[in-house]
N, C-alpha and C positions, 0 to 999 in steps of 0.2 A: 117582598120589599120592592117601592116603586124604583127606577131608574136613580131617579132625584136622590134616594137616600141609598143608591148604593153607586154612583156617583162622589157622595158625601164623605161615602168611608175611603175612597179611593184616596180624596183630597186629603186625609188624614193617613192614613198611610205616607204618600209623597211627604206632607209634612214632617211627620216621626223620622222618616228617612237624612231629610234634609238636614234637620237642626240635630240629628249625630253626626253630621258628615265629615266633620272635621275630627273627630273621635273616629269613626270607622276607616278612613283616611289613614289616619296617623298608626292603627292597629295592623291594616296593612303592610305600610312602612316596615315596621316593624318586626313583622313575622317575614319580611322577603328582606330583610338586613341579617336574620340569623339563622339560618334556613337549617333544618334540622329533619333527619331522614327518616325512613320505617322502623316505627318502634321504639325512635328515639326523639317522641315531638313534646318534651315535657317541659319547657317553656312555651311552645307554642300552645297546648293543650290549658298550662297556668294561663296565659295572657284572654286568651278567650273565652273561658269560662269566668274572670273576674269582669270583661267585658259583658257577659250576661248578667253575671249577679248583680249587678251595678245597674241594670233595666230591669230587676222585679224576678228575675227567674231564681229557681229554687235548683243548683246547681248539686250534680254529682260525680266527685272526681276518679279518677279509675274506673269507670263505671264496666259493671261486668266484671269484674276483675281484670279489664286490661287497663295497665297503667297511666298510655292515654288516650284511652276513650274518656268521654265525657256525656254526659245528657245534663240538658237545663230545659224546666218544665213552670212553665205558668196558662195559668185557666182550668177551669172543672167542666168546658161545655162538653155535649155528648159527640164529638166531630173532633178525632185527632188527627192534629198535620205533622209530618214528621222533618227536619230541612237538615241537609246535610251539611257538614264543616271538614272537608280537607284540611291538612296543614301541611302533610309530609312535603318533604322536596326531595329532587334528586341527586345520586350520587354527582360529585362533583360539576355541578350543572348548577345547583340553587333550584329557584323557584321558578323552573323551565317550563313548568306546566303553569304556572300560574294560581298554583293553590294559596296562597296567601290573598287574594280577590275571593277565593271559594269562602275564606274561610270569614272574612269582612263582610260579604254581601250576606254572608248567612247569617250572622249575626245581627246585619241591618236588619233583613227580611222578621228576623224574631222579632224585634223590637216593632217592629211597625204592626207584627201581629197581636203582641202580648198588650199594647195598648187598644185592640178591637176584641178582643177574644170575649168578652161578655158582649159587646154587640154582635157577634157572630155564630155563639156558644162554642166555643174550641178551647179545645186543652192543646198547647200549642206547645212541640215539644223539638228542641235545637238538638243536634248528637255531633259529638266530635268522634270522628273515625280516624282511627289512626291508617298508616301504612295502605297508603292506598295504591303507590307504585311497587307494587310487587308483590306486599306481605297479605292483603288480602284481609285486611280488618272489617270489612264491613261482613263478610264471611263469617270470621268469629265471632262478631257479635249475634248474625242470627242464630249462629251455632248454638249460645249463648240466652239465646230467647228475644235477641230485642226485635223491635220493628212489628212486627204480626199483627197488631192491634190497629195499625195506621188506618185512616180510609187516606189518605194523601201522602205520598214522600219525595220529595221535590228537591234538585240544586240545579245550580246555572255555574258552567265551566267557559272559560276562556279559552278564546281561539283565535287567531286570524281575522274570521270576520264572521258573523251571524250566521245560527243553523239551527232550525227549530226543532228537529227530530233526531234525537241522538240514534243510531245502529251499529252502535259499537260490537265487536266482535267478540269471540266466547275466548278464552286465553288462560294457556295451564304455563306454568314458570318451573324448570328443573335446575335442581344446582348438579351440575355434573364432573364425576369426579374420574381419576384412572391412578391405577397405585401400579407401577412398573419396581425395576431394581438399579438401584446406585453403581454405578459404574466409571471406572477412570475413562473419559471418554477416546482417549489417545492410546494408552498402556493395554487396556483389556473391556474393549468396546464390547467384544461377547460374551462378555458378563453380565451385560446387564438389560435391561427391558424396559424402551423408551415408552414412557407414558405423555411426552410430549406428541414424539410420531404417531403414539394410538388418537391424538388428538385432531391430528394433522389429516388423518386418512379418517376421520368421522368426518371433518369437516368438507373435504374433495366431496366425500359420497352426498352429503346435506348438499352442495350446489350440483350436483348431478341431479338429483333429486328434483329439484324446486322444474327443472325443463316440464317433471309429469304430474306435478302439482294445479288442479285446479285454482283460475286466476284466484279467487276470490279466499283464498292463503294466504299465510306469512309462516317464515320459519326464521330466526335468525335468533341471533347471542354474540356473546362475547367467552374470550377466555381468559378469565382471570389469573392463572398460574400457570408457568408455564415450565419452569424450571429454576434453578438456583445458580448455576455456574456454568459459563462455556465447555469445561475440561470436566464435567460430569454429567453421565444419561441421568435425562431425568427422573427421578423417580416418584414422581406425584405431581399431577395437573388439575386444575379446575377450571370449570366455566358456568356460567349463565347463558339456557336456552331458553327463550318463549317459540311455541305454536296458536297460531291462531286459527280459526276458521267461523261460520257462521253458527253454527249451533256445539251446544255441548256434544251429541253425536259425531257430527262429523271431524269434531274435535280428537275425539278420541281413535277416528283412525288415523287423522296424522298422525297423531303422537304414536302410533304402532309403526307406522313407517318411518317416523324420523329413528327411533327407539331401535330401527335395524342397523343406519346408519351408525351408531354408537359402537352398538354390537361388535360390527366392522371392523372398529378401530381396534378392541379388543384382541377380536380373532385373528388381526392380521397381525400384533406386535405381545402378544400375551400377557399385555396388563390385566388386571381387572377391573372393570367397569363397576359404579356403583351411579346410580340415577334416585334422587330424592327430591320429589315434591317440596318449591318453595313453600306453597298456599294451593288449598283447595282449586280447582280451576273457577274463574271469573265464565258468568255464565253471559250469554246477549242478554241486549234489552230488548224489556216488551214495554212499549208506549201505552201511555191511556191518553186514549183519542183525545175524551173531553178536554182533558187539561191541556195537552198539548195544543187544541183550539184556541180553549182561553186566550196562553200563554200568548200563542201568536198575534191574537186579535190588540190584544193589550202593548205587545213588543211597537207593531205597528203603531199603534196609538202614542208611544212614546218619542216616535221619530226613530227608532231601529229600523235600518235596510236588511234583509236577507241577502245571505250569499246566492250568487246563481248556479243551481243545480251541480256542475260540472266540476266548480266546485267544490260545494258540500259535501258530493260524493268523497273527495279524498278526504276531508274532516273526520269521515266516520267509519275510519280505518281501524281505529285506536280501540283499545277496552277498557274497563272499568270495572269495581266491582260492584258498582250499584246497580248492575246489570240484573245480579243474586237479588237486590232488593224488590228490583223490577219484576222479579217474576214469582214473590209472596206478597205482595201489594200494588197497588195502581200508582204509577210515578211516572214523571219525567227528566231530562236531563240535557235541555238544550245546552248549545253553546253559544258563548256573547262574545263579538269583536275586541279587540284589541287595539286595533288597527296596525298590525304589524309586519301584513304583507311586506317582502316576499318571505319574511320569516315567520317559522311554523315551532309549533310548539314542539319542547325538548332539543332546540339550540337555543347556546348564550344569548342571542338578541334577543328570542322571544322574553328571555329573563328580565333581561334590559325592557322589555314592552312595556310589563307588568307590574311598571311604577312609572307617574306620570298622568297627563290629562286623560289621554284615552283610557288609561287603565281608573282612572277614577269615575271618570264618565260610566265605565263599563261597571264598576263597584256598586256602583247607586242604581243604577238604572235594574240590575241584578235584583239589586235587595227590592227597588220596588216592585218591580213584575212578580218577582215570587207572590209576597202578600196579596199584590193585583189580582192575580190569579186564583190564588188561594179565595178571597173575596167573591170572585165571577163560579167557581163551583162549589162553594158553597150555598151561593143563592139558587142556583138551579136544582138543588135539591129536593 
């Protein structure tokens, strides 16, 4: 294909993109007005998949048997691309991360494909994944069978400001529990067995810890229970811990290290500990060069600036579970400005970001690069 005619497709793309804009817009809106969490995105999961059927895809809801996942599939060429749909939001936060943009631009990007996919020969296939903050959907689904078949799987997340190389980190999620005994805390405190304090003395040891933690870590959480009543030991606490590190390896010896910490708490107040895997651990990403070239080449070409370095670096702190997909097929997973400096994704203002000019700017621009790209490796094949 000469320049001129792939050139051509470009400008058809852009087009397709354009004249939904006001529909992919308004879907946005939409999905970050009712923001809906892991495993519970079944408005969001309806909305976007009637937003594909409505451009020619041949939609499937629950797909997998998760209730909302979704795949919508148009074309029979011998060349499948695969594009991601975020919806989830987070607890009490909304659309902090800005998945409702994930979920618009991806839906753009189909639509600008599914009109090329006989000039291109592609079977061009959109998936809704659910539970991306924590539950680890895109997990199940490979568990599941999906993905495998890709020669392409590709989305474009929201940030800050431009970063063309996702290196997100590998990240296991534990719900953690301590079952102590009920106690009048005033009348016959040695009755009973705080499982707030076994909480208390894991957590001391966790920032003890972190001083012999290589940099390139994270440990933290929250506790979600903590007790019931001033004038009673508590007798049952919870929390949410994530660890991070760069690889599924060295993953797993923090989590042996923090996993003492817990212990700790245990041993020092005689609760019992109980540690349950949210979701399979979220694995790093591995880049495909080529696309991630395209990607950039094309971003450039649109009038996107990159971040500088310095940076970037902090952007790519975070994990994903497309990370899992990253590493059974070739994908990428930049991230597109907001422009919301100095606010960073997962606080309110980012939320606040991610509606508005820049965030539409970013919506469109999204959906066309993907296709862009999609377009630039498939001809060098």
């Amino acid at each position: 294909m000469s320049d001129t005619e792939r050139a051509a497709l470009k400008r058809a793309a852009d087009h397709r993109v354009t004249g939904a804009s006001t529909a992919l817009v308004a879907l946005s809106e939409t999905l970050h007005a009712h923001p809906e969490t892991a495993w519970e995105e079944h408005r969001a999961a309806g909305w976007v998949g009637e937003a594909l059927a409505d451009g020619g895809f041949t939609v499937t809801p629950g797909y997998l048997g998760l209730d909302t996942a979704l795949l919508a599939e148009v074309g029979t060429g011998p060349t499948t691309i695969g594009i991601m749909a975020e919806y989830d939001a987070l607890p009490g936060l909304g659309h902090a991360c800005g998945h409702n943009l994930i979920a618009a631009g991806t839906v753009g990007a189909g639509l600008a494909l599914a009109a090329l996919a006989d000039d291109l020969g592609l079977t061009v296939r959109v998936y809704g994944t659910p539970a991306e903050e924590g539950g680890g959907g895109k997990i199940e689904l490979i568990d599941a069978g999906a993905f495998r078949d890709l020669d392409l799987a590709l989305m474009v997340h929201p940030a800050p400001v431009d970063v063309a190389e996702a290196r997100p980190f590998a990240v296991a999620h534990n719900h953690v529990t301590y079952d102590g005994v009920s106690a009048h805390a005033a009348a016959y405190p040695d009755h009973g067995v705080n499982a707030n304090d076994a909480f208390v003395v894991a957590q001391v040891a966790i920032g003890l810890l972190r001083q012999q933690l290589p940099a390139d870590t994270r440990v933290h959480g929250i506790q979600t229970v903590g007790g019931y009543a001033p004038n009673a030991i508590p007798e049952h606490t919870e929390g949410r811990w994530y660890t991070r590190a760069n690889s599924l390896e060295q993953l797993e010896e923090l989590e042996q290290r923090v996993r003492r910490c817990f212990e700790a708490g245990a041993l020092a107040t005689g609760a019992t500990l109980h540690v349950v895997p949210e979701s399979k651990p979220y694995d790093a990403f591995r880049t495909d060069e080529r696309a991630l070239a395209a990607y950039t080449r094309n971003a450039v070409d649109r009038g996107r600036v990159f971040a500088d370095p310095a940076v970037a670096g902090r952007m790519n702190r975070a994990s994903t579970d497309m990370g899992n997909v990253s590493q059974i097929v070739p994908a990428i997973h930049p991230y597109i400005g907001v422009d919301s400096l100095p606010y960073t994704n997962h606080q309110k203002e980012f939320a606040a970001a991610c509606v508005g000019p820049a965030a539409e700017r970013a919506l469109l621009d999204a959906a066309v690069l993907m296709a862009w790209t999609v377009i630039d490796v498939v001809q060098q094949d």
